[in-house]
MITORNU-484353 format. One line per 5 residues: number of its first residue (from 1); their letters; for each residue x, y, z of N, C-alpha, C, O. Coordinates in steps of 0.001 Angstrom, whole numbers, plus 500000, padded with zeros to 6 digits. Each point is the difference from the previous one (the first is absolute). Last residue first. Example, Ala and Ser with C-alpha at 12.3 -4.5 7.8 and 13.67 -1.06 7.14 Angstrom:
2
2 = SA = 512850/497750/507080/500820/501190/500060/499230/501090/500730/500509/501108/500169; 499781/493172/499761/499110/501190/500000/500900/501200/500000/501036/499981/500665
% end
This chain:
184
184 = XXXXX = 916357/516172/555824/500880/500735/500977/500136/499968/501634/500822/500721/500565; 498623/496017/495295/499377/500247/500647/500578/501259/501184/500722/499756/500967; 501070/497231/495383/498894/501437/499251/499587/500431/501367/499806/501211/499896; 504620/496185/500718/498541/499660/499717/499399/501241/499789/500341/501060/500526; 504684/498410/498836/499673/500304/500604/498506/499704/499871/499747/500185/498809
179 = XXXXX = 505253/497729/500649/498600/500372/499354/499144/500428/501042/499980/499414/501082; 505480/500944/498809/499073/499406/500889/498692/500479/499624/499653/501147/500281; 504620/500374/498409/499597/498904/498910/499022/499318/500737/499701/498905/499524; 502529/505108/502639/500808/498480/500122/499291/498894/499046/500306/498817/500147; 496405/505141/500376/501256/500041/500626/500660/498531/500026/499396/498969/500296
174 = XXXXX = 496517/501317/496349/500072/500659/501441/501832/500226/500319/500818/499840/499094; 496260/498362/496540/500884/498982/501552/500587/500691/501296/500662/499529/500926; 496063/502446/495647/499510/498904/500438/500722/499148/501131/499667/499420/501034; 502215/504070/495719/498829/500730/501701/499356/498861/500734/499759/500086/501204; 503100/498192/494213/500658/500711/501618/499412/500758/501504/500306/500005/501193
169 = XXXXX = 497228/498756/494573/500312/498311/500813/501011/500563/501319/499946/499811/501215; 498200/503728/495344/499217/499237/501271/500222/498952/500274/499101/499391/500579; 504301/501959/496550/499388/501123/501444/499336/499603/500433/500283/499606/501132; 500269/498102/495419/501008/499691/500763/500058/500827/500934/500452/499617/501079; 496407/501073/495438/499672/498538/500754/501015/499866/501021/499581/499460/501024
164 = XXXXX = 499853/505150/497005/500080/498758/499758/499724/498783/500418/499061/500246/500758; 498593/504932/499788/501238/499519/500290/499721/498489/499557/498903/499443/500042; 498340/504628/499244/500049/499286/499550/501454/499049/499916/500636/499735/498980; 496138/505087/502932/501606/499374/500263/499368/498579/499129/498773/499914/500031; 498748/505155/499492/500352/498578/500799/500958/499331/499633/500678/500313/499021
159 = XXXXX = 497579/504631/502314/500011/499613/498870/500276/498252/500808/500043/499610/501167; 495890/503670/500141/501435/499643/500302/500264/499364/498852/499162/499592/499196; 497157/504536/500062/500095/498598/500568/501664/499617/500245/500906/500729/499597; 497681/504263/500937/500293/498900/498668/499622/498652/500819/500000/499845/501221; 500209/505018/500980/498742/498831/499674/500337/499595/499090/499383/500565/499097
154 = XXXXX = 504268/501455/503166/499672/499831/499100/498793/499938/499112/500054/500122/498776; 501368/498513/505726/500320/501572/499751/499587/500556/498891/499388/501060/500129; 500737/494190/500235/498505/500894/501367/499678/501735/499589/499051/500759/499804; 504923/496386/498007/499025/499470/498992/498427/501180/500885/499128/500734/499536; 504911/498855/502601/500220/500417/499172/498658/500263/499006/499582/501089/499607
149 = XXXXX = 501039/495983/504135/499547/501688/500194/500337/500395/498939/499069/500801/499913; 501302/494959/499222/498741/499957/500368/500390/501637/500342/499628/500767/499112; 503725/497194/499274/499444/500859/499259/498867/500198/500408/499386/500821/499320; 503982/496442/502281/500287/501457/499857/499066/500690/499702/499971/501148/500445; 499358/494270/499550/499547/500381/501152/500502/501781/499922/499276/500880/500464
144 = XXXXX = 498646/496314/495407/501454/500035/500484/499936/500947/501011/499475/501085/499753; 496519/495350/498888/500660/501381/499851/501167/500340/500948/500201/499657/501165; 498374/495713/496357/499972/500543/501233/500195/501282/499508/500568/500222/498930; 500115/494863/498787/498914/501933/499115/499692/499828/501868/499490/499051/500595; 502409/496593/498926/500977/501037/500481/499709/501051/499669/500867/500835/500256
139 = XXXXX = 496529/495356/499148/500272/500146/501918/500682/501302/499534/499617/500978/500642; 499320/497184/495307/498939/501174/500525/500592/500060/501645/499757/501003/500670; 503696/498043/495782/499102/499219/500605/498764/501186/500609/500103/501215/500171; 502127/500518/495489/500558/498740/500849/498636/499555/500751/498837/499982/499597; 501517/503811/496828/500513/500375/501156/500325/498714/500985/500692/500252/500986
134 = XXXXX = 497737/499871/494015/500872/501088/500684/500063/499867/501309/501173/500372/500052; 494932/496728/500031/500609/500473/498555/500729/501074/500040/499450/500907/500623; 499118/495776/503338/499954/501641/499276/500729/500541/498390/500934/500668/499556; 498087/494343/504042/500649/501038/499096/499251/500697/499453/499005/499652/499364; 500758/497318/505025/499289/500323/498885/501293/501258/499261/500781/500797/500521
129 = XXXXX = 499107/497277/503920/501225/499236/499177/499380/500714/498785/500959/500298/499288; 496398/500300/504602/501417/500754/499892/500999/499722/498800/500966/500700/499696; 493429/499565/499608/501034/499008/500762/501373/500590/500175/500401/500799/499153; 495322/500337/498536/499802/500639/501111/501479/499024/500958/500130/499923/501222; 498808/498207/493383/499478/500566/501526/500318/501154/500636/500431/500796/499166
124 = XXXXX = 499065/500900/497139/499393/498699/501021/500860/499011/500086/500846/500419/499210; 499135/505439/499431/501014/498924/499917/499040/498674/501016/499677/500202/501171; 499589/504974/497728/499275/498743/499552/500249/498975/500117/499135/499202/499638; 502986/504013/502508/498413/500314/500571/499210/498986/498753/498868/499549/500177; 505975/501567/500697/499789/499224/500253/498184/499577/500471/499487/499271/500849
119 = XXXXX = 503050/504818/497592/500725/499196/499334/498965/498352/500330/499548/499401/499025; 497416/504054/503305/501746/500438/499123/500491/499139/498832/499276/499892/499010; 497604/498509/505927/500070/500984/498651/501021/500451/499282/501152/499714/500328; 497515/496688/502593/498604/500275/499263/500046/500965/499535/499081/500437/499308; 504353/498218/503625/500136/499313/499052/499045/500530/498943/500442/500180/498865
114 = XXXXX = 500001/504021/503780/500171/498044/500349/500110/499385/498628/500007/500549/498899; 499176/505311/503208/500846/498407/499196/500032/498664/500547/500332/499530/501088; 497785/506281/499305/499827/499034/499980/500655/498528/499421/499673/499619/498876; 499643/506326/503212/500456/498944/498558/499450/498564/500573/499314/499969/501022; 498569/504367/500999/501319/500300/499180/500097/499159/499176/499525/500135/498873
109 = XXXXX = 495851/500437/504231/501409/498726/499171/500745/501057/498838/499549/500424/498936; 497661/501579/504994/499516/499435/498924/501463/499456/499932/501055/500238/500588; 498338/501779/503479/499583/498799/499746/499543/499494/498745/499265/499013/499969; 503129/505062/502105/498632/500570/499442/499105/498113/500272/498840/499911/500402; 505866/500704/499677/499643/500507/500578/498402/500077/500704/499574/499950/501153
104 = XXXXX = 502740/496592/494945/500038/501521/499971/499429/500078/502023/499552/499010/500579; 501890/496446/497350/498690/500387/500333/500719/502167/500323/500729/500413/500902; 500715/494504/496692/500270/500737/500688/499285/501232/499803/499779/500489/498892; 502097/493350/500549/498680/501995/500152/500352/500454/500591/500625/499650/501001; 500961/496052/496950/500456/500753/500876/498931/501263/499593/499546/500690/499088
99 = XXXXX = 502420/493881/501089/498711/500573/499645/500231/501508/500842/500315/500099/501186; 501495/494224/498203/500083/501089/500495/499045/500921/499254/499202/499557/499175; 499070/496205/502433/500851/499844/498849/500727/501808/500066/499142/500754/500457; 498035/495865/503116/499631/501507/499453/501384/500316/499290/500910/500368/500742; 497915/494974/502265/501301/500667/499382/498977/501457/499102/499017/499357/499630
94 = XXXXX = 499468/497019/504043/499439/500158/498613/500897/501507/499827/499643/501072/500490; 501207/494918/502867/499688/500748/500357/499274/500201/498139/499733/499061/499250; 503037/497651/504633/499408/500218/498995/498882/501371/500121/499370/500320/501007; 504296/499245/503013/498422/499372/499378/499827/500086/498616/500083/501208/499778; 504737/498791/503876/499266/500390/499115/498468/499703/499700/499715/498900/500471
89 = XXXXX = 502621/501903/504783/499953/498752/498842/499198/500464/498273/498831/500382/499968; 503499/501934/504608/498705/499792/499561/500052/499002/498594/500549/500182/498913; 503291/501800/503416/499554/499130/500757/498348/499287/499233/499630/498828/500067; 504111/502868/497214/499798/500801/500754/499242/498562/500637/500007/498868/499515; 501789/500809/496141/500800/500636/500747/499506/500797/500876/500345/501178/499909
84 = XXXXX = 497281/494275/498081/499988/501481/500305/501405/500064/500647/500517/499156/500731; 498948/496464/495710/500198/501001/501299/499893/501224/500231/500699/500751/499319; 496323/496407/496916/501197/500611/500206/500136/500296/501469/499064/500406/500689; 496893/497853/497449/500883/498864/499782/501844/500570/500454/500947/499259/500265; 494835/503454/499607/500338/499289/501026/501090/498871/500077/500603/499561/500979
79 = XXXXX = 497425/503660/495264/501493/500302/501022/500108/499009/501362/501029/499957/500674; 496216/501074/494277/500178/498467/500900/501454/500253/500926/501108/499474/499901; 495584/503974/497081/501154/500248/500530/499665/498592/501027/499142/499959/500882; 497882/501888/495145/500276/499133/501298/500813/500050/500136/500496/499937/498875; 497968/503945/498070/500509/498375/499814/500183/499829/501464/500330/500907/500763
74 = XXXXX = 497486/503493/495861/500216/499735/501340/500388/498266/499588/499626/499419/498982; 500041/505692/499052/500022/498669/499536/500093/499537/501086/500483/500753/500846; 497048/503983/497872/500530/499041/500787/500658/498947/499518/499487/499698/498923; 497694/504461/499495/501629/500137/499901/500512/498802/500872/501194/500150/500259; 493495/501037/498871/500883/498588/499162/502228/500912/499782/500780/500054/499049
69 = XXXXX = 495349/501196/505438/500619/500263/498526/500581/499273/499052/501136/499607/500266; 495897/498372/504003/501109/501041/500001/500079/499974/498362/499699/499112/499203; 495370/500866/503067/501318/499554/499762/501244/500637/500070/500193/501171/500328; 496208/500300/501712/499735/498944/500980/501117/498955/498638/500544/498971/500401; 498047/505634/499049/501171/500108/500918/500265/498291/500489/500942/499696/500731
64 = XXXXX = 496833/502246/494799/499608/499181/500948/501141/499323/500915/500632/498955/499843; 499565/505290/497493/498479/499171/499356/499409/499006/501616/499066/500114/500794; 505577/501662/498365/499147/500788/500625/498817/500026/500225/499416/500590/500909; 504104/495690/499490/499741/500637/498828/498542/500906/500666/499125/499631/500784; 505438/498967/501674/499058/499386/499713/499616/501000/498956/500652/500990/499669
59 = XXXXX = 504268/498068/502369/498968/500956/499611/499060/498805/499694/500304/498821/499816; 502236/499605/504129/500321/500179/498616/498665/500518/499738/498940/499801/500594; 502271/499339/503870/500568/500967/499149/500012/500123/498552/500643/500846/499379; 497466/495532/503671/499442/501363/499847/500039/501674/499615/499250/500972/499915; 502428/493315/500402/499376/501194/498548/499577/500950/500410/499540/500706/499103
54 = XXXXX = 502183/495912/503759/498436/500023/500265/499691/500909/498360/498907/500238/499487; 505379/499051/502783/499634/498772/498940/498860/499806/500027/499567/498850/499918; 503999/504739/501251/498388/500206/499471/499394/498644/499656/499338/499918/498966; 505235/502497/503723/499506/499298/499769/498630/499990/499393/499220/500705/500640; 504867/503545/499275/498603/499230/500340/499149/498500/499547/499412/499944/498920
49 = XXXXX = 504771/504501/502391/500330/498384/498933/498598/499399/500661/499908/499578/501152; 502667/505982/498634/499211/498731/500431/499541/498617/499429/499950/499766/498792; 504691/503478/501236/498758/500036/499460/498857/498901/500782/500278/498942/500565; 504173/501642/500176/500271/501429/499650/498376/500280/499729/499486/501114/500099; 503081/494341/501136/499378/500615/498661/500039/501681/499560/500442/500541/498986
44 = XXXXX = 501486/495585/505053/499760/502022/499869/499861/499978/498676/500983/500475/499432; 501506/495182/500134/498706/500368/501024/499885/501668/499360/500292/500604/498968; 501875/494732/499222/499567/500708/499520/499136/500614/501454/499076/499390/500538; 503010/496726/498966/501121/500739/500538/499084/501415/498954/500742/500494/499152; 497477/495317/501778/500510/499756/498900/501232/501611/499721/500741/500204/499039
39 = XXXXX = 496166/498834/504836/501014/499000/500054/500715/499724/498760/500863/499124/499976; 496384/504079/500547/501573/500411/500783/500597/498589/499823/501190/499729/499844; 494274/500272/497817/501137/500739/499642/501216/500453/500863/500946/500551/499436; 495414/497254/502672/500816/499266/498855/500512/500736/499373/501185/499736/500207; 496890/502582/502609/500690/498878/500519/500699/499192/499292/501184/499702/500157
34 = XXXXX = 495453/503161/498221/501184/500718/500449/501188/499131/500427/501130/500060/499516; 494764/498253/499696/500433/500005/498973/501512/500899/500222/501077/499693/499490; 496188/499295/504266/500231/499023/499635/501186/500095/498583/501080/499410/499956; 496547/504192/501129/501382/499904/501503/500216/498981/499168/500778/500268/499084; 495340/500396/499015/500882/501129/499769/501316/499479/500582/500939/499801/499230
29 = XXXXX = 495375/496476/500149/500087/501182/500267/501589/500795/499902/501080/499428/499853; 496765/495936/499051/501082/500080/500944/500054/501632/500552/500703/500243/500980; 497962/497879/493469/499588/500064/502052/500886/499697/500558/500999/499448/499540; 499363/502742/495207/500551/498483/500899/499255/500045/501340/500409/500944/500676; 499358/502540/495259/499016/498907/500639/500250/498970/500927/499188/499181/500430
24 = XXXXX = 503005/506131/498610/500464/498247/499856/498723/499348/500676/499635/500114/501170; 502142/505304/497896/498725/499439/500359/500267/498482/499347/500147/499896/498782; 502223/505262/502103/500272/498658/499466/498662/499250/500851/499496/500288/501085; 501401/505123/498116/499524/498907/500880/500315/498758/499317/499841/500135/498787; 501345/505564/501150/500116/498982/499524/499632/498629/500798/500494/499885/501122
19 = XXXXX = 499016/505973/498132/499761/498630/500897/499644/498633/499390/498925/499621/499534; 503671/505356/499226/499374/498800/499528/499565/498887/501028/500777/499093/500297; 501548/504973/499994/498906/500269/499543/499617/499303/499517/499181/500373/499160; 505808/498426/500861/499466/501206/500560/498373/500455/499550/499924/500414/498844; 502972/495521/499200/498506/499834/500720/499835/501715/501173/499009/500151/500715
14 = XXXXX = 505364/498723/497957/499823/499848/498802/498204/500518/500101/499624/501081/499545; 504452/498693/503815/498958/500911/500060/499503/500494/498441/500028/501138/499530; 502894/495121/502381/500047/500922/499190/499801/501607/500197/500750/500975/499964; 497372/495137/502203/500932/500383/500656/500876/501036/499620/500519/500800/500779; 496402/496850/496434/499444/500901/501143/500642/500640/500910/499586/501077/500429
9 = XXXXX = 502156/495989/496476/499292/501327/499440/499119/500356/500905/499421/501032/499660; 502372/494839/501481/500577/501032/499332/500382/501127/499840/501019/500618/500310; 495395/496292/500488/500518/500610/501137/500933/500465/500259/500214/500547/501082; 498221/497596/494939/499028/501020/500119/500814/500797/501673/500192/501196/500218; 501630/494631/498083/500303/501388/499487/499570/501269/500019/500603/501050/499779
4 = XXXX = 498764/494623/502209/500868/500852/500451/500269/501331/499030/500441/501122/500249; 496025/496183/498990/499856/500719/501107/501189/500848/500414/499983/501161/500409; 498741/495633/495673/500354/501705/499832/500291/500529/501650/500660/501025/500169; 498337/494433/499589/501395/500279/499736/500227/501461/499635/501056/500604/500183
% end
C-alpha cells in the first residue's frame, strides 16, 4: 500500500539519485506482480518492482552469507483461497513482513528497519495485532514514505509512522470499501 505513494514521490522527483527498488516475496514474477497492480489501478511505478519468493534479496550475515540477517519476519500468506485479479491464479506463499535497507553507493548499509528494530525490536509476538507500548498495533510502526530520501540525504535513519487502527482498516478496503487480499 506504500507503493502508491512511493510512486508519488518519484514522479515528484523526491528519489533524484536514489535508486529505489521494491522487492515482494509473492511468486508469479515481476510482470505478474505488475499486473496485478494495474488491475488494482496502480501502474508505471516510476521504480522497479521485484518478485523474490526465493529470499535472495534479503541481507545475509557477513559471517555466514548462507543465513539471512535476524532483520526478517516472515508469515504464510494462504492466498489461494482468494480470486486473482489477473489471469494467473493466486498461490500461497511466505509473506517477508516489511523491511527496509539501504545500501550507500559503495555497498555498505546506510540504515536499517523492521519489526526487529526501534520501537518495536523487543515487542513478542512478532504478530500484526501485537501491541507496542505508546505507539499501537505493531502492523502499523512503518517508515513514513516522505521521509525515506529525506532521511538517504541526510544519513539519519527514517522517521516512523504509527497510524491508528482505522487507517489501516481503510488501506485495507481498497477503493469502493472493496477488501483488498495481502497479496499483491
Amino acid at each position: 500500500l506504500q507503493l502508491k505513494g512511493l510512486k508519488e514521490m518519484v514522479a515528484a522527483g523526491k528519489f533524484e539519485g536514489i535508486a529505489l527498488h521494491a522487492v515482494i516475496s509473492e511468486p508469479g514474477g515481476s510482470d505478474e506482480l505488475l499486473a496485478r497492480l494495474k488491475a488494482r489501478e496502480l501502474e508505471d511505478l516510476g521504480f522497479p518492482l521485484h518478485s523474490d519468493p526465493e529470499f535472495k534479496t534479503l541481507l545475509r550475515l557477513k559471517d555466514d552469507p548462507s543465513k539471512e540477517a535476524p532483520l526478517y519476519i516472515k508469515k504464510l500468506m494462504e492466498c489461494e483461497k482468494f480470486k486473482s485479479q489477473t489471469s494467473v491464479p493466486y498461490k500461497n506463499y511466505t509473506m517477508v513482513q516489511p523491511a527496509l535497507v539501504v545500501y550507500r553507493k559503495t555497498g555498505e548499509i546506510q540504515q536499517l528497519w523492521s519489526w526487529m528494530t526501534g520501537p518495536s525490536k523487543d515487542v513478542e509476538p512478532k504478530v500484526e495485532q501485537t501491541k507496542v507500548p505508546r505507539y499501537g498495533m505493531l502492523v502499523g510502526i512503518r517508515p513514513i514514505s516522505m521521509d525515506i530520501p529525506e532521511s538517504i540525504k541526510a544519513d539519519r535513519n527514517v522517521k516512523l509512522n504509527f497510524p491508528g487502527i482505522l487507517k489501516i482498516i481503510k488501506e485495507m478496503m481498497g477503493p469502493a470499501g472493496k477488501y483488498i487480499c495481502c497479496c499483491a
